[in-house]
DODOLUM-739187 format. One record per residue (C-alpha): residue number from 1; residue in three letters; x, y, z. Coordinates in nm, 2 decimals. Example, Ala and Ser with C-alpha at 12.3 -4.5 7.8 and 13.67 -1.06 7.14 Angstrom:
+------+--------+--------+--------+--------+
| fifi | lumvex |     xx |     yy |     zz |
+------+--------+--------+--------+--------+
|    1 |    ala |   1.23 |  -0.45 |   0.78 |
|    2 |    ser |   1.37 |  -0.11 |   0.71 |
+------+--------+--------+--------+--------+
***
This chain:
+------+--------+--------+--------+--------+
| fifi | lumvex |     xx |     yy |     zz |
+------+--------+--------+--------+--------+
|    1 |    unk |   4.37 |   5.87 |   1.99 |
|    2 |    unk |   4.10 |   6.14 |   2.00 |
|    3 |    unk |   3.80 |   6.07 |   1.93 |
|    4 |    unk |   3.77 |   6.33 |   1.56 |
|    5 |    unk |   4.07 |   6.19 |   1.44 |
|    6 |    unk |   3.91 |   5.85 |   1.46 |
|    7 |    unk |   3.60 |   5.99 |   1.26 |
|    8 |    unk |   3.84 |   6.09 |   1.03 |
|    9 |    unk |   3.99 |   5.78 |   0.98 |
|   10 |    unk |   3.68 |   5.58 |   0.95 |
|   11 |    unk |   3.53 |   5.84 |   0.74 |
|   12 |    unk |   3.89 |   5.80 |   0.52 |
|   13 |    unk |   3.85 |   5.37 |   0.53 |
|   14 |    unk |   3.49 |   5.43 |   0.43 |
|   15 |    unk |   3.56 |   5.67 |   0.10 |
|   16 |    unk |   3.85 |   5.57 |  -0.03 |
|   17 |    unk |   3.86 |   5.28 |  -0.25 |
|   18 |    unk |   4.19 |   5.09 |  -0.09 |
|   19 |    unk |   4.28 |   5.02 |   0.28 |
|   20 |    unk |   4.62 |   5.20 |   0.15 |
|   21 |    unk |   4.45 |   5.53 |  -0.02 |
|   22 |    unk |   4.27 |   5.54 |   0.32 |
|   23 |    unk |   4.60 |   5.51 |   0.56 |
|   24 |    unk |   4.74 |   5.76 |   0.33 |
|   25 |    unk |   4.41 |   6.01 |   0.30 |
|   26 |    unk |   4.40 |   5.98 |   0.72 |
|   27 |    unk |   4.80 |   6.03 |   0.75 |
|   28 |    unk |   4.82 |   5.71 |   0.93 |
|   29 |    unk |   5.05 |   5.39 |   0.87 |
|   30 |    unk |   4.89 |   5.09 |   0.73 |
|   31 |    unk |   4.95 |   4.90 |   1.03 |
|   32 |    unk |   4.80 |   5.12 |   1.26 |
|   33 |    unk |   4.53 |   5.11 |   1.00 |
|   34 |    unk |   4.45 |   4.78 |   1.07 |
|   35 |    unk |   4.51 |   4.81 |   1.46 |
|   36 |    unk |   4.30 |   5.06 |   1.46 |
|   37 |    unk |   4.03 |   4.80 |   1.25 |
|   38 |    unk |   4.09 |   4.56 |   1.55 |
|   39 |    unk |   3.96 |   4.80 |   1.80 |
|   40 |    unk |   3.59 |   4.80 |   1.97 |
|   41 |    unk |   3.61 |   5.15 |   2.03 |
|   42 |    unk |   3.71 |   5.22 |   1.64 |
|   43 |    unk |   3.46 |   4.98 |   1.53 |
|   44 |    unk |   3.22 |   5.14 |   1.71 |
|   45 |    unk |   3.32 |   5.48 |   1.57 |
|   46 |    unk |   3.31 |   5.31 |   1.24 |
|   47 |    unk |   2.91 |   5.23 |   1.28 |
|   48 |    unk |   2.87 |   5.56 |   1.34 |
|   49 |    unk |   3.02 |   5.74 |   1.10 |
|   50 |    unk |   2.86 |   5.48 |   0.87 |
|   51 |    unk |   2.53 |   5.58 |   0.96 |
|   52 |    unk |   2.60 |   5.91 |   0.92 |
|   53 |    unk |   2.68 |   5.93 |   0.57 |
|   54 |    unk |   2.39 |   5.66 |   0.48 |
|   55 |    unk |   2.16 |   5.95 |   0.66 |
|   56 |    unk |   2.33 |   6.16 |   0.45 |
|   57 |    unk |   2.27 |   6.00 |   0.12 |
|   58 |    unk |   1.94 |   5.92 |   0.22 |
|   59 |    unk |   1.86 |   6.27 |   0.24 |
|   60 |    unk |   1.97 |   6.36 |  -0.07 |
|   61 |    unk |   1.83 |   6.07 |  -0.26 |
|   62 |    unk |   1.46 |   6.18 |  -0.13 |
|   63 |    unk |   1.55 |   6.56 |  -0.27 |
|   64 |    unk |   1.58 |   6.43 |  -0.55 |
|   65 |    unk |   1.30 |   6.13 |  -0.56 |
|   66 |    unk |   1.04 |   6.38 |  -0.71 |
|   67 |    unk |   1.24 |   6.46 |  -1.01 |
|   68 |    unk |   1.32 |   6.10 |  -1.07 |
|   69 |    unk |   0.97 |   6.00 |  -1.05 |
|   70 |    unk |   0.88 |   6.29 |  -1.30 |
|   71 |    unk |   1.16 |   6.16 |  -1.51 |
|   72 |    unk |   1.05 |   5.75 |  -1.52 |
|   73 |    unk |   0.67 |   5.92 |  -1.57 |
|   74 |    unk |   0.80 |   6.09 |  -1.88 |
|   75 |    unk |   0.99 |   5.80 |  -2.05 |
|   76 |    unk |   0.69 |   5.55 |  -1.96 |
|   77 |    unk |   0.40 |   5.80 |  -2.16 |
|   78 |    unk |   0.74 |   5.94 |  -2.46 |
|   79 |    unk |   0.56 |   5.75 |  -2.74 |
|   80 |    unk |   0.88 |   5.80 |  -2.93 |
|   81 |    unk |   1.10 |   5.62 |  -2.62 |
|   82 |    unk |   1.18 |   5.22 |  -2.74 |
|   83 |    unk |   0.93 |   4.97 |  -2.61 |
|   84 |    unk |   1.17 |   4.83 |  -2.34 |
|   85 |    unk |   1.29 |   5.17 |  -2.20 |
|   86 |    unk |   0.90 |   5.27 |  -2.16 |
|   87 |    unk |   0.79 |   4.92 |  -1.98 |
|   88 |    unk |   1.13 |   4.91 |  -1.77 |
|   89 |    unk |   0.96 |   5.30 |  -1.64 |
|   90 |    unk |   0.68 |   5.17 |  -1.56 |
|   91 |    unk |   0.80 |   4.87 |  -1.43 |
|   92 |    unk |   1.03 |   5.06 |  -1.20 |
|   93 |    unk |   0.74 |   5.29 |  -1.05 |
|   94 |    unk |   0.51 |   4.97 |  -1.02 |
|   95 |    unk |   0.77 |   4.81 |  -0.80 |
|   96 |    unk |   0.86 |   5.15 |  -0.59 |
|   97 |    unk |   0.47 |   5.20 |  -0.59 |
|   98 |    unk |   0.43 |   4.85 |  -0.44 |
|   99 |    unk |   0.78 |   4.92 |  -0.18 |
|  100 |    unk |   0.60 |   5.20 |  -0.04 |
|  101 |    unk |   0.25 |   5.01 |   0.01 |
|  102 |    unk |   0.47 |   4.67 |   0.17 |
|  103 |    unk |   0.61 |   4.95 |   0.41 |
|  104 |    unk |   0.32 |   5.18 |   0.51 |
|  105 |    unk |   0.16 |   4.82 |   0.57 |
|  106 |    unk |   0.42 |   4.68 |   0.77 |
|  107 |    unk |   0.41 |   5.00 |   0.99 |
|  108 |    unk |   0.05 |   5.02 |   1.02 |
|  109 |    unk |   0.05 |   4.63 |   1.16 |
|  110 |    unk |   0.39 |   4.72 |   1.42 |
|  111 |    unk |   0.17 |   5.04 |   1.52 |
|  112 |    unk |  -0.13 |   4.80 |   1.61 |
|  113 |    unk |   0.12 |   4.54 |   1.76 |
|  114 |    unk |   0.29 |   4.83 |   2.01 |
|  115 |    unk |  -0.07 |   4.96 |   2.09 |
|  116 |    unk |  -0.16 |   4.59 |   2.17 |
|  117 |    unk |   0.12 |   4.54 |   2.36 |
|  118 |    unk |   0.12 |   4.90 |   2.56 |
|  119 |    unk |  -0.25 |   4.80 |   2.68 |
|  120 |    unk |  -0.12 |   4.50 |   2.78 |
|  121 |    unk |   0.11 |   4.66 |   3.01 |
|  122 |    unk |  -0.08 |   4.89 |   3.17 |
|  123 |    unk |  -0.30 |   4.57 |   3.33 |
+------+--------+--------+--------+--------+
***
């Protein structure tokens, strides 16, 4: 099977909501569907196609991270917002505030560990 029509099929198993909407979508039976889903090439296929679209979304959910922050901002000062949709606002920014410090922290501390490690290869 070539290797595009294999993406397509992966791509159909990973966006349609049934194993039979997805046989159908990549004009394929169901059982080769599922030999297909036995395969190490098609698995492999499968991972990649997978991270594709995650990239994907990824991209657009960081597009779009500035306007959400603005909006979570506005509900957490809207003196007129309830109580609960104001603190869950600020809640949420406290926690992505705090996601974004554990990260840049971890990668400061793997930076330090591969420059640690590089010196220690070059004796």
């Amino acid at each position: 099977m070539a290797k595009l029509n294999m993406e397509h099929v992966a791509f159909c198993l990973l966006t349609c909501p049934t194993l039979k909407d997805a046989a159908d979508k990549a004009g394929v039976s169901d059982k080769t569907l599922y030999r297909m889903r036995q395969d190490a090439e098609f698995k492999t296929v499968m991972q990649t196609v997978k991270n594709s679209i995650f990239q994907e979304a990824m991209g657009k959910a960081q597009a779009y991270s500035l306007e959400a922050l603005e909006v979570l901002k506005t509900i957490m000062q809207d003196i007129h917002a309830t109580d609960s949709s104001r603190v869950s606002a600020a809640k949420t920014l406290l926690e992505l505030g705090m996601a974004v410090y554990e990260s840049e922290e971890i990668l400061a501390r793997l930076d330090t560990l591969e420059r640690r490690l590089n010196k220690d290869d070059e004796r």
